[in-house]
C-alpha positions in Angstrom: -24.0 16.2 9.2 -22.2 12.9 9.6 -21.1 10.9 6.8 -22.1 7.3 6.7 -19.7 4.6 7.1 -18.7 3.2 3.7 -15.3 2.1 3.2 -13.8 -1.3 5.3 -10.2 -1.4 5.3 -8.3 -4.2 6.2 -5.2 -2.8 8.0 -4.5 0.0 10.5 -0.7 1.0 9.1 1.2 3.7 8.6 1.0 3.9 4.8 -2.5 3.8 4.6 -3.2 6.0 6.9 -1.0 8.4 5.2 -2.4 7.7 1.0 -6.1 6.4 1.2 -7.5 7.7 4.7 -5.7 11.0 3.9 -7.4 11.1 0.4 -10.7 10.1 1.8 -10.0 12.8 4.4 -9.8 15.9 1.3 -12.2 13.9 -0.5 -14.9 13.9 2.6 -14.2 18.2 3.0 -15.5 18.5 -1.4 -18.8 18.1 -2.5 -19.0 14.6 -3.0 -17.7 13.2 0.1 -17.1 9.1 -0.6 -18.0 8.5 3.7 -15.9 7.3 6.6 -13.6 4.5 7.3 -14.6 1.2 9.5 -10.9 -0.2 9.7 -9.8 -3.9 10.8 -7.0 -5.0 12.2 -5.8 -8.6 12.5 -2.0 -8.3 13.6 -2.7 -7.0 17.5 -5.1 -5.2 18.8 -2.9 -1.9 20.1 -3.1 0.3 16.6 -7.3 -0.8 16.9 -7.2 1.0 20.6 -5.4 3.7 19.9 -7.6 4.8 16.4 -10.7 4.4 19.0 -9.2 6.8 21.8 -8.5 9.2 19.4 -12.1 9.2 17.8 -10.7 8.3 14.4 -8.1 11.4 14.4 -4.7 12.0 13.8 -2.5 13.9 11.9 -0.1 13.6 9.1 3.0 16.3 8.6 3.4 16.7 4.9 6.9 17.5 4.2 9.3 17.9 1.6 10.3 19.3 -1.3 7.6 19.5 -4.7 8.2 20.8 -8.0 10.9 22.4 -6.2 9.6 24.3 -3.4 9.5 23.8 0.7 6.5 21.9 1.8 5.8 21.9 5.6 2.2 21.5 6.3 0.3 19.6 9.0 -3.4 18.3 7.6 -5.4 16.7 10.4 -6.9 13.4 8.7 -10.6 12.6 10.0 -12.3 9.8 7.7 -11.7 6.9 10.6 -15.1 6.4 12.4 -14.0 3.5 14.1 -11.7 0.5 14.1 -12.1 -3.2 15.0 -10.1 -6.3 16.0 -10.3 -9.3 14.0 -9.8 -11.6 16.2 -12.2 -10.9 19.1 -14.7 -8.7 16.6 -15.4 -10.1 13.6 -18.9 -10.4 14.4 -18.7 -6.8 14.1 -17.1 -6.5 11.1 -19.3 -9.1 9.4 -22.3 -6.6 10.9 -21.0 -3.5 8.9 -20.4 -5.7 5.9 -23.7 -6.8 5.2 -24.6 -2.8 5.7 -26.4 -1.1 2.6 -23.9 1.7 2.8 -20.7 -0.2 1.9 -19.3 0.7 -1.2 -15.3 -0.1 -0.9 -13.1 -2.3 0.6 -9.3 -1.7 1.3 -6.6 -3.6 2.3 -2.4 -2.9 2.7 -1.1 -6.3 3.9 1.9 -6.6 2.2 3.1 -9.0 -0.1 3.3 -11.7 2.8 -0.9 -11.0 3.1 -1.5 -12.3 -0.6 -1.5 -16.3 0.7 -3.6 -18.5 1.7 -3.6 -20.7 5.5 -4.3 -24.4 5.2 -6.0 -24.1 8.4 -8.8 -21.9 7.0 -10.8 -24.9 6.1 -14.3 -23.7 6.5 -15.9 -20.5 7.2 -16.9 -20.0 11.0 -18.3 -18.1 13.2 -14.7 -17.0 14.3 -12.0 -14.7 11.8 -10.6 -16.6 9.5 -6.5 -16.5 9.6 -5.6 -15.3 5.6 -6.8 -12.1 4.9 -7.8 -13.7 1.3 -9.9 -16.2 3.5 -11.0 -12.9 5.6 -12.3 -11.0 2.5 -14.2 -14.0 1.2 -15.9 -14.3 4.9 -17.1 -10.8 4.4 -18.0 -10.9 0.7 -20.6 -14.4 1.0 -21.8 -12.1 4.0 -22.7 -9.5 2.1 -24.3 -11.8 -0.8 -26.1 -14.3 1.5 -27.5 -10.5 2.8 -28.6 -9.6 -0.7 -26.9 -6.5 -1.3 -25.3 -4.6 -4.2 -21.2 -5.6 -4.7 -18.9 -3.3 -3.9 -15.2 -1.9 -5.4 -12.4 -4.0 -3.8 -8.9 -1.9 -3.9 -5.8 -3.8 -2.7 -3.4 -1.4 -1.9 -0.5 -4.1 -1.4 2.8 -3.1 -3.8 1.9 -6.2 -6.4 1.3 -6.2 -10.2 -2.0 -6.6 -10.8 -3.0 -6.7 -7.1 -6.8 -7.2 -7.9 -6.8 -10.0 -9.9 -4.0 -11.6 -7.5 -6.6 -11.5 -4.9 -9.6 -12.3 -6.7 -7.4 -15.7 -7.9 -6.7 -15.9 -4.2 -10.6 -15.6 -2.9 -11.5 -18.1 -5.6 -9.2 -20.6 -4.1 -10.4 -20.3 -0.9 -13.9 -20.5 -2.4 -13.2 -23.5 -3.7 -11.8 -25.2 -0.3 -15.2 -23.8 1.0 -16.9 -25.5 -1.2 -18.9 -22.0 -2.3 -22.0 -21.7 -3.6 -21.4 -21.0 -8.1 -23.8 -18.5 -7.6 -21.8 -16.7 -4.9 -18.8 -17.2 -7.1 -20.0 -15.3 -9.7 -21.6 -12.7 -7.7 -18.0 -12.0 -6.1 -16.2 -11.8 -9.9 -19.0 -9.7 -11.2 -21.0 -7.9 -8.8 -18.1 -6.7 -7.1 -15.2 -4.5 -9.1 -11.7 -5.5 -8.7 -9.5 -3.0 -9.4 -5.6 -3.3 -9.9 -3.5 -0.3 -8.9 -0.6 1.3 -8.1 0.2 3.5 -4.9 3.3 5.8 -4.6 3.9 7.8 -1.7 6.7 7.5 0.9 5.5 7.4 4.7 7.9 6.8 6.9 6.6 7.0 10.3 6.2 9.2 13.2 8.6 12.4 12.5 11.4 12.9 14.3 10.5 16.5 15.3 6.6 18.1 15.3 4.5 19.9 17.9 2.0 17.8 17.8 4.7 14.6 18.8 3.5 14.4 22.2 0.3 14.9 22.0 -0.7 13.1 18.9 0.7 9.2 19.4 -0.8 9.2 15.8 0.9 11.4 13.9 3.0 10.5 10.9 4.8 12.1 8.3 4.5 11.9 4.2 6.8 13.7 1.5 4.2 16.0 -0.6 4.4 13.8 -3.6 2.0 11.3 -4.0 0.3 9.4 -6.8 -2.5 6.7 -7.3 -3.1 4.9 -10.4 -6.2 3.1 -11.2 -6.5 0.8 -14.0 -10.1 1.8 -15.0 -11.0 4.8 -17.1 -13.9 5.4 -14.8 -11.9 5.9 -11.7 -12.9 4.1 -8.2 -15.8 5.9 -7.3 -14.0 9.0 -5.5 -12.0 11.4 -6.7 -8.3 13.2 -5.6 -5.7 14.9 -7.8 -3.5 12.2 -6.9 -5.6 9.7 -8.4 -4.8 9.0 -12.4 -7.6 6.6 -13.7 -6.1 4.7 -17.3 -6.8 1.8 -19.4 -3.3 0.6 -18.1 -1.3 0.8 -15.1 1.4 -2.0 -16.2 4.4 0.7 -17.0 3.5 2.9 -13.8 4.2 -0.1 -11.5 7.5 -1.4 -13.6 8.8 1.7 -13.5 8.0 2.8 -9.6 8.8 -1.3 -8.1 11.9 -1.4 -10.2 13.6 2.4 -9.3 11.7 3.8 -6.2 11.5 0.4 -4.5 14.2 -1.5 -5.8 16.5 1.3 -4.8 14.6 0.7 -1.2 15.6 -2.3 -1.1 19.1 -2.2 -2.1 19.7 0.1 0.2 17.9 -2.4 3.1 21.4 -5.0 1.9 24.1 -2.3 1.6 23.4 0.2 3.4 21.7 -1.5 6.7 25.3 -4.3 7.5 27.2 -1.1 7.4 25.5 0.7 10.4 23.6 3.3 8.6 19.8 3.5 9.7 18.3 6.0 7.2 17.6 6.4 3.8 18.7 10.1 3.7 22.1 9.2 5.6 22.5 6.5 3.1 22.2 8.3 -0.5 24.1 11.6 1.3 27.2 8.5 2.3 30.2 9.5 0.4 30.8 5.7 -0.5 26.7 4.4 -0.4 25.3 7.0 -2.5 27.8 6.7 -5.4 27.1 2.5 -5.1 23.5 3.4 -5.6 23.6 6.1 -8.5 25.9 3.3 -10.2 22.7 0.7 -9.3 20.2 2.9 -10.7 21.6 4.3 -14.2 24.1 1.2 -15.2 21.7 -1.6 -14.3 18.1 -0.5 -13.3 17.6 1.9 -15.3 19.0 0.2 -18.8 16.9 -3.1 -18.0 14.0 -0.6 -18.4 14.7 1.6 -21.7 11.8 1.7 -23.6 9.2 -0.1 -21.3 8.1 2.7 -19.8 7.9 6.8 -19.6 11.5 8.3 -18.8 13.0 5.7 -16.4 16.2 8.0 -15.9 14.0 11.4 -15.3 12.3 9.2 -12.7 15.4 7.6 -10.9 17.0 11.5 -10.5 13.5 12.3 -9.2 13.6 9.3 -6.7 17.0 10.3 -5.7 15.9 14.0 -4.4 12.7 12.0 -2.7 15.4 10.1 -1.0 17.4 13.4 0.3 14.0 15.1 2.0 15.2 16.8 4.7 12.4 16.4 6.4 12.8 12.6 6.5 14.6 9.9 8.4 12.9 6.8 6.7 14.4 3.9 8.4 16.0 0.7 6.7 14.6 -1.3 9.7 11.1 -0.5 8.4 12.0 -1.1 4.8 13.5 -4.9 5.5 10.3 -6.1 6.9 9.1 -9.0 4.2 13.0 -8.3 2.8 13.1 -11.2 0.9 9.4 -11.5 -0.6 10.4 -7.4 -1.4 13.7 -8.1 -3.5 11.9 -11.1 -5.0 9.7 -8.7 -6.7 12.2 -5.4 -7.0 15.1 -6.4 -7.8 15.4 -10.3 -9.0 13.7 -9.5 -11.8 15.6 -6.8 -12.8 18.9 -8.9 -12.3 17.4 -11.1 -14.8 16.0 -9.1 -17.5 19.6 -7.4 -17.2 21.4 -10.3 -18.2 19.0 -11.5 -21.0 19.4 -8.0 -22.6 22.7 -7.5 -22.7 24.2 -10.8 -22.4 26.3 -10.5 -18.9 25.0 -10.6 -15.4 24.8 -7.3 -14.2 28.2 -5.7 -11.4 26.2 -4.6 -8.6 22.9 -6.5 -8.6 25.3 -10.1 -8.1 26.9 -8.4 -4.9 23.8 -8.0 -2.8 21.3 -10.7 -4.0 21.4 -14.2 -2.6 
């Protein structure tokens, strides 16, 4: 029996692919299956065209090492019905917006998604250009339709990511002039929920029988974690997914370590020639530098703030030697300096504050 098509997701990435449409994917195979995946893309069309030639199929090589034995296991992921291109289908995607059978709404554009565009200055019959302006286009759809909200989770790496981007939709309601009733429809019909996603995908692998056949495939270490800040969950359920009252220590702790050492890495590592993150930490003069970064500076600035910050930079550190892996900086400096902004700024100055000098290594690589 086919499932219908619930869930619209805004972005056709790698990490995605790999976290939500892999969980959707186990979660379609139990006994409550949540439905398939319409996905949009708005940067390009050629991820869009290649979903569609595959029928919505790839797979994802889960490798690595968990709770301290070998993973190596290929899951074939199966919850993409169909994908669309913003920009010459959004009459499509408003189509399966005002649907009866939509429940969720996605998104992973990155930090650099969460603005607005001064040129999105009414809503058209064309895509609007911010995805915030995008999402509002396919809520007042759904309203001016009559039907039930739906759960909006933004899978962008940013505290409080939910009520970033409901802030963000009322400000482009405003420009639009929006109805209050569809204002208050979209902050209380619909649930916004922040969250925190932890999972390292770092592309195509280098090595897999499926390579040539599969222009799809990825690969994702074994560990991977979701937290939801709602007792009641999302709707779905994994056993990756950890529903709580509050998610506020979860994200500190994973930006500030497990990014933050990401990002360090993009400015010591990357000037010196070296393109992975496993060559990097396995460097006989870069992976010193960073164990220095991570329990001198990173980790003090977060003692008591949340659960076992050192237990969880050694844990980061064996992430980062997966032998399975070759994570590339490149990929990792995208959005560099909206990334350190938020993973290791803050850190830099909640260092200082605390123990009244500027912290060694943290003033050698930021601006």
């Amino acid at each position: 029996m086919s499932l219908p098509e619930t869930i619209l997701q805004f972005g056709a990435g790698n990490f995605l692919r790999a976290f939500a449409d892999f969980f959707i994917a186990g979660a379609n195979r139990g006994s409550n299956p949540p439905g398939k995946i319409v996905v949009v893309q708005s940067t390009g069309i050629e991820r869009a065209e290649a979903l569609n030639r595959a029928g919505g199929r790839y797979h994802v090589a889960v490798r690595g090492v968990l709770d301290g034995a070998v993973v190596d296991e290929t899951v074939e992921v199966d919850s993409i019905s169909r994908a669309l291109h913003a920009g010459t289908q959004w009459d499509e995607v408003l189509a399966f917006a005002v649907t009866p059978e939509l429940k969720w709404i996605f998104s992973n554009t990155t930090e650099a998604g969460f603005v607005l565009d001064d040129t999105d200055v009414a809503n058209g019959p064309a895509a609007p250009v911010s995805f915030p302006a995008k999402l509002l286009a396919v809520l007042l759809a759904r309203y001016e339709a009559g039907r039930p909200g739906v759960t909006v989770l933004p899978c962008e790496l940013i505290e409080n990511n939910a009520a970033r981007l409901l802030g963000l939709v009322r400000a482009q309601a405003t420009r639009w002039s929006v109805d209050h009733r569809a204002w208050v429809w979209i902050s209380e019909e619909c649930r916004w929920l922040n969250n925190l996603v932890d999972r390292i995908v770092p592309g195509a692998p280098a090595e897999h029988p499926l390579l040539e056949s599969d222009p799809l495939l990825l690969a994702a270490e074994p560990f991977a974690f979701w937290a939801i800040e709602d007792p009641q969950g999302c709707g779905f359920d994994h056993p990756a997914i950890t529903a709580c009252d509050d998610i506020s220590s979860y994200y500190l702790r994973k930006v500030r370590i497990l990014n933050g050492a990401h990002s360090a890495l993009v400015c010591r590592a990357l000037p010196m020639g070296i393109e992975t993150v496993r060559e990097a930490v396995e460097h006989s003069e870069v992976g010193p530098w960073l164990e220095r970064l991570l329990f001198t500076e990173i980790v003090p600035a977060l003692e008591g703030r949340c659960e076992d910050p050192e237990g969880f930079a050694r844990a980061t550190l064996d992430r980062f030697r997966n032998p399975f892996f070759d994570h590339r900086l490149s990929a990792i400096a995208l959005n560099h300096e909206a990334k350190i902004a938020v993973r290791l700024v803050p850190t830099f100055t909640e260092y200082r504050e605390r123990f009244g000098c500027e912290p060694e290594i943290l003033t050698t690589i930021l601006p």
